[in-house]
N, C-alpha and C positions, 0 to 999 in steps of 0.2 A: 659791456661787462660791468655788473653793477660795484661800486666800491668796497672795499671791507678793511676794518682795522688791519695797517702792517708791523709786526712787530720789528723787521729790519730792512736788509738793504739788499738789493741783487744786483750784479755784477755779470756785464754779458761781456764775458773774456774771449778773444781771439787766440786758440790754442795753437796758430801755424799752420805750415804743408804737413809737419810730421816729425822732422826731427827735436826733441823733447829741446835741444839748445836751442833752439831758435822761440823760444817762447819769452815775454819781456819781463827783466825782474819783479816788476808791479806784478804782473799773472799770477807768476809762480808762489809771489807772497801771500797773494787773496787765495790762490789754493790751497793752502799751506795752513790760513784762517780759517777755511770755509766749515760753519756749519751743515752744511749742505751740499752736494755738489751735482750739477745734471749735465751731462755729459752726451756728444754725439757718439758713432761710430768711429770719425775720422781722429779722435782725440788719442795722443799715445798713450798705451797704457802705462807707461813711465810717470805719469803726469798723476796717475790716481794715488801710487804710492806717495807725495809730496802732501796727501792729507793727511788730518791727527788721526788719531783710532778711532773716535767716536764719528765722527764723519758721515755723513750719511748719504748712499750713493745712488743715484738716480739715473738708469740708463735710459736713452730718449729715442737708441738706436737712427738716426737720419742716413740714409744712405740711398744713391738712386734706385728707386723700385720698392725700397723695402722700409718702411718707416714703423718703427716700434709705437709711436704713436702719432698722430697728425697735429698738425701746427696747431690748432685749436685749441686741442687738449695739451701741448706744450706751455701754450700760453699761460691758461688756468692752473696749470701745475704750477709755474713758476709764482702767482701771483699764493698758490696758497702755502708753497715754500716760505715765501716773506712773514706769511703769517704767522710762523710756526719757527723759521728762525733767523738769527738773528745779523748772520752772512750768510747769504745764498751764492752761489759761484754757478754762471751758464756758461758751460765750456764748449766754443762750437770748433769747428775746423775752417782753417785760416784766420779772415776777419770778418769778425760779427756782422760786418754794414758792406760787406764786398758777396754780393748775391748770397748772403748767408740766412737771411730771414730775420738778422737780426732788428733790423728797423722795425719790422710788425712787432716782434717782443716785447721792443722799447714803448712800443703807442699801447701796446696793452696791460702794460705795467704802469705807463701813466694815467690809463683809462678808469685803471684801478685806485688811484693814490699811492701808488708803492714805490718808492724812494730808488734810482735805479741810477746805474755809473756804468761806462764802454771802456772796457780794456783795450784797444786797436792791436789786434795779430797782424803776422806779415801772411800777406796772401798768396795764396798757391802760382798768382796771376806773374807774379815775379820771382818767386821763388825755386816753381817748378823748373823756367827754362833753365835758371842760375844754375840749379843742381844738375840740369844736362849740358853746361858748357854754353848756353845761349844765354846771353845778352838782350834783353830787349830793347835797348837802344842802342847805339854805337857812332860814332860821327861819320864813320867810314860807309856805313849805309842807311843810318834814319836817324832823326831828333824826335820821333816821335812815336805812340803806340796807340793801341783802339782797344778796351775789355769788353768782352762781349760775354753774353750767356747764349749756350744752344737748347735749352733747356726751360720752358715757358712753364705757367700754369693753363695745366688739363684742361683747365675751365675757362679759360678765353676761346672767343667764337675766331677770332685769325689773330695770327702773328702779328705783334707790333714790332720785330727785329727789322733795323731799315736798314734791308741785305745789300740794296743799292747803296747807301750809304757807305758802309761796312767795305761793300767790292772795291769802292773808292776811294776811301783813306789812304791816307799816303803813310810808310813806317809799318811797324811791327803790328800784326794782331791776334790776340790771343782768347781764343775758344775756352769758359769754364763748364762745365755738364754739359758736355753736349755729343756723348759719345753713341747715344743710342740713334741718334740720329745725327751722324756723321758726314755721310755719304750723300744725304737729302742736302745736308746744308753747303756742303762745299761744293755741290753741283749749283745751286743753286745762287754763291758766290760765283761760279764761273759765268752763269749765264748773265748775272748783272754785271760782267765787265773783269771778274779775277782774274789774271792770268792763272793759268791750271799749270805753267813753266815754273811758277815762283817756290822756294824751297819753302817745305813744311814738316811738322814734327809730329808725334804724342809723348809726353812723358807720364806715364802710369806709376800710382804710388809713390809720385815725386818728393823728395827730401826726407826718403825713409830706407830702409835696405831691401824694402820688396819693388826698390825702381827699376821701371822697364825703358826705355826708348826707344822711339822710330824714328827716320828721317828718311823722306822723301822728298817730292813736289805736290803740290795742289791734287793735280792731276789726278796723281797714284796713289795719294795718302791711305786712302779709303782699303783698298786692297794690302797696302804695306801692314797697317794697321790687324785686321782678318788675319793674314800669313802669321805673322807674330803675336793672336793672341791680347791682344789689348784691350781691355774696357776699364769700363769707372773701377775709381777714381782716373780721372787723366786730364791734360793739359795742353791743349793744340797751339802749337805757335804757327803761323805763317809769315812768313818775310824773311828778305838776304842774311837777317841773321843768324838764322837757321844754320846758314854755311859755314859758320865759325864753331859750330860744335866739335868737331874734328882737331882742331886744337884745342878750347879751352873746356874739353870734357876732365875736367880734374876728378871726378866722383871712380869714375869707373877704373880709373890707377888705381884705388884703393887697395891694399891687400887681399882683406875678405870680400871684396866686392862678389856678390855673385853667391854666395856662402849663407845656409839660414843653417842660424844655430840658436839653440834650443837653453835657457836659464830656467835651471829647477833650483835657486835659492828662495830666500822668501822675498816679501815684496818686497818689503822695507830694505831688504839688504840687497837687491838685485841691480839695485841704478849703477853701482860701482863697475860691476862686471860688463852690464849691459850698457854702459857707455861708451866703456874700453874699446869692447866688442863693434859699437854702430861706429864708435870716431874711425877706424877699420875698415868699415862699409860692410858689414855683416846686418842680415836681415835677423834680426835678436824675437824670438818670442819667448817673452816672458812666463812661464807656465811652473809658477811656485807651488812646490810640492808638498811646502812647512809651512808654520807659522809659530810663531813665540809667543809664549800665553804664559800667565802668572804663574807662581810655581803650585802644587796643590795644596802644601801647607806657609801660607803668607802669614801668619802669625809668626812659626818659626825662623821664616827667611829675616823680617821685621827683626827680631831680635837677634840673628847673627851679625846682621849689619851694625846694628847699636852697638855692639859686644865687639865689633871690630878691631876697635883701638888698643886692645888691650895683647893684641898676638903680638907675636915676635915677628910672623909670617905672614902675611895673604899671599893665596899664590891662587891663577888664574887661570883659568882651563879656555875660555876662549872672547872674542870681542862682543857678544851676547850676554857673557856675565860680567863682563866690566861694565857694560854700558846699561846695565839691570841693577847692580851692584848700587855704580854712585848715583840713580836716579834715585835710589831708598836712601841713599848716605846723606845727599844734600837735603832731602826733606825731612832732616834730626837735625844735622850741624850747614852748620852756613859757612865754615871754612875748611878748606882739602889739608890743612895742616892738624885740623881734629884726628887727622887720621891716626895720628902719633910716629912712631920710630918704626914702623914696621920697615921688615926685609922686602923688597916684590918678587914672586916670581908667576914669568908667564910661559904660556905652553910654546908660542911661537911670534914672528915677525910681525901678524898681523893684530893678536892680543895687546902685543906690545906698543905697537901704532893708536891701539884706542884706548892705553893709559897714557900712553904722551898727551893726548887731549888734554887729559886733566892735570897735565903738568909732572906724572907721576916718571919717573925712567924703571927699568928692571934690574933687579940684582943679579937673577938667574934667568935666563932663555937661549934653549936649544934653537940652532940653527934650522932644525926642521921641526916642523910643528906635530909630533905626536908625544905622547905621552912617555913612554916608554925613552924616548930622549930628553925631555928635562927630569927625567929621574938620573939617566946617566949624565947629567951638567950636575944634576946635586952633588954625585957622587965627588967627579972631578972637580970642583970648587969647592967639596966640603972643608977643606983644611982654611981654605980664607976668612971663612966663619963659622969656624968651630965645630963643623957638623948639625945635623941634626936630630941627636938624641935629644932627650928630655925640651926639645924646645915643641912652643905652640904654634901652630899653623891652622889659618882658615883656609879651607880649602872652597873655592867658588866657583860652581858649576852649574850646570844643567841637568835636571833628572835621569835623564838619558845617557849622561855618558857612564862611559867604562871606570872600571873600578883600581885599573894600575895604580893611580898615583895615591889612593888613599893605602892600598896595601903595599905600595913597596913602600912607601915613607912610614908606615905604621911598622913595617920589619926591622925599619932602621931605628925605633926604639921613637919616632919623633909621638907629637901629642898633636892627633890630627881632628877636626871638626872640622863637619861640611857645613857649607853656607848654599842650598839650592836655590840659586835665583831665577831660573825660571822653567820653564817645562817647551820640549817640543811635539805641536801637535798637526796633524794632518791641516794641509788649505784646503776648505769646503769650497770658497768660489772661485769664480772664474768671468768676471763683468765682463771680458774682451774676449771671449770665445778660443783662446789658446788650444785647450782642448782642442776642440774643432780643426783648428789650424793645421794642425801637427796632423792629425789623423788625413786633412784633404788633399795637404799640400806634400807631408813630408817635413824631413830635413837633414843635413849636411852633416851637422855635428851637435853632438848633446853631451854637455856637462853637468860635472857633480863635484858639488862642493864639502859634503860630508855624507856619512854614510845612511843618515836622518833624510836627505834628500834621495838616495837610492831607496832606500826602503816603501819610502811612502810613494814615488813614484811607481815604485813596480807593483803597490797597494792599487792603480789607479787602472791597471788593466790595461794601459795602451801600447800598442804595438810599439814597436821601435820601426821604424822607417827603413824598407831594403835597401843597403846600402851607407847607414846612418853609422858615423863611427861617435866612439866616448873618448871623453877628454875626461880624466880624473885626477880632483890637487893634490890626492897623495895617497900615501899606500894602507892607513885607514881604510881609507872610500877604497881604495881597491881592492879589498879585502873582502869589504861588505858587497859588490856586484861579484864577486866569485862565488859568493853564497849562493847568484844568483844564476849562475851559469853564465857570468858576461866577463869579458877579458878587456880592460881597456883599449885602444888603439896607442892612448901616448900618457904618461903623468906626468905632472908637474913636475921642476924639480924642485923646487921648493913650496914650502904649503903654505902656499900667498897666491893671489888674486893675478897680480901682474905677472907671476911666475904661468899661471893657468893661461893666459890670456896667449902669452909665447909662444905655451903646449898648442894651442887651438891654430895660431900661423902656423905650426910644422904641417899640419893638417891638410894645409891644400889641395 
């Protein structure tokens, strides 16, 4: 590969088995940088949202059988990424140097001239048995373990796996790709000497919420496997520690274990739920149905915000426009005390949580988060500050929302200007194939976090799943799916996140 000027630096990060926590702060930081990002299949989609917005997203798809593009052309990509900017991030599945390809990467980016750094992920090879309760080492049955691949290149004339070897180790060993050819390989550990008596596994999708498990012996593996459905991704263990799953399967207590449920917020705001949700053991597909986009007239929002300090009132309809709000505030004033004397008020618990950020508390906030209740908290605390006739109030929203709070405070004689900070619009993509998901697999429960999330999902055509029940955070949203002919199965009881998350455990 001949060399060519690099304008920066590429970064071959190890994204883990799958749970977004287990990725190292270093990672998560560089992704967080990345100009650039290129990305496997096996990477969560949790992981994409931790980029800026200008980011630039590069799917590379690697998965067995199916390669969006071949390691060649991987390579040359990356090398003319560098060229062009100025952090590149290669996000593989597990770790980059643990049968990930990433060593070729690395010799073709120095082949290049191009300046390159290894993030070390934790690999599926330890991780997966952990997440099924296996130990790969234990004193009580081995000090030791063997990684292997079952999984060769196409293009060698024989096997260089030394199966007699492999059959012989003494301690734990653990099979990574090697599922299409399972049955060949573990016959063929028996005939070099395996016992086919010795306890063996697969865990499929391990350290995600789509994980599966099997446990047998050597022997039966092959068949256990077939009955229950199993292929790639998956992780073979063989050895006595196998036997200790049945105790220390901590994963599968989980509450949602077992449970895919469905997150139509947007990206940016879906980690919260969608963490809640996995730390639970719920299979979470992320399938954002919004997305927050500038408002249409940014001249005027610009000059609401300037004009800010000068109300008596800001009051805040949701944590989209506070967090839209002071990202315009602080790019005029460099201190939250410019804000002046204002009163706050917010729609709900959660509004209120993302002015605490900024150091702000609320004057006025309904226990429940719609509209129509901080008008009746106005009314009930009007006497503590004098009502709201003839006073000023910014109101700051979103284009989208409803109109209560400008007309019932405009009844009440006050002096209301809106401040529109930003606008909600349809999500065009879909990098992780969600879509797809939902339609092949199904799923358990699907939530809705405003009525902007129903709408535009029912825009999107897809089925709902036989069987699929709705979780909605309040009676807004539930309002908006009657339009639609859908009836919740449970709501929130409060219009919060963690309140939603409660509704979805009733759900079992």
């Amino acid at each position: 590969m001949s060399k060519r000027p690099s304008k920066g630096c590429v970064y071959l990060i190890g994204a883990g088995p799958g749970d977004p926590g287990l990725m190292t702060l270093k990672g998560k930081d560089l992704i967080s940088r990345a100009d650039c990002l290129v990305y496997d299949a096996l990477a969560a989609p949790a992981m994409l949202a931790w980029t800026k917005p200008d980011c630039v997203k590069i799917y590379v798809g690697k998965r067995a059988g199916n390669h969006a593009l071949p390691q060649t052309e991987i390579n040359q990509l990356l090398v003319r990424c560098a060229a062009e900017h100025e952090t590149t991030v290669r996000l593989k599945g597990g770790d980059p140097y643990v049968f990930g390809r990433g060593g070729e990467e690395a010799v073709a980016l120095h082949a290049a001239g191009v300046p390159f750094e290894v993030v070390p992920g934790i690999s599926s090879a330890i991780a997966g048995p952990a997440y099924a309760g296996i130990p790969v080492t234990h004193r009580e049955c081995c000090t030791q373990f063997t990684v292997f691949t079952g999984h060769e290149d196409a293009g060698k004339s024989e096997s260089t796996l030394d199966i007699a070897g492999i059959a012989a180790a003494h301690g734990t060993k653990v099979m990574l790709m090697g599922m299409s050819r399972l049955r060949e390989t573990l016959s063929a550990l028996m005939a070099a000497g395996q016992g086919g008596g010795v306890p063996a596994a697969a865990v499929q999708w391990a350290a995600t919420g789509r994980q599966k498990c099997v446990t047998a012996t050597v022997a039966t593996l092959a068949d256990a496997v077939e009955k229950e459905d199993i292929s790639s991704p998956a992780v073979v263990i063989i050895g006595e520690v196998v036997a200790l799953a049945p105790q220390l399967d901590w994963r599968s207590k989980l509450p949602l274990c077992g449970k895919r449920v469905v997150v139509t917020r947007t990206r940016e705001q879906a980690s919260e739920l969608s963490q809640q949700l996995t730390q639970l053991g719920a299979d979470v597909i992320e399938l954002p149905t919004i997305r927050i986009a500038d408002p249409t007239d940014k001249r005027d929002f610009a000059e609401a915000v300037v004009d800010a300090p000068h109300y008596d009132w800001l009051v805040f309809s949701s944590p989209n426009g506070v967090r839209r709000f002071f990202q315009a505030f602080f790019a005029v004033y460099e201190d939250i005390r410019e804000i002046g004397g204002a009163r706050i008020a917010a729609v709900g618990p959660g509004t209120a949580a993302e002015l605490k950020k900024f150091g702000l508390m609320v004057d006025v906030m309904p226990r429940k988060a719609v509209a129509e209740e901080l008008i009746a908290e106005f009314d009930r605390k009007g006497d503590e500050f004098g009502g709201v006739a003839n006073v000023t109030m910014l109101w700051v929203h979103g284009e989208q929302a409803r109109r209560v709070i400008y007309d019932e405070l405009m009844k009440r004689q006050a002096i209301v200007d809106e401040c529109l900070a930003y606008s909600t619009v349809a999500e065009t993509e879909d990098p992780c194939g969600a879509q797809a998901r939902l339609r092949e697999e199904g799923a358990d429960i699907i939530t809705f976090t405003s009525s902007s999330t129903v709408r535009h999902f029912m825009a999107l055509n897809l089925p709902l799943p036989q069987g699929c029940r709705i979780a909605s955070i309040g009676p807004v949203t539930t309002a908006t799916l009657a339009e639609f002919g859908l009836t919740p199965d449970i709501e929130a009881a409060d219009h919060t996140i963690p309140s939603l998350v409660e509704a979805v455990q009733k759900l079992k």
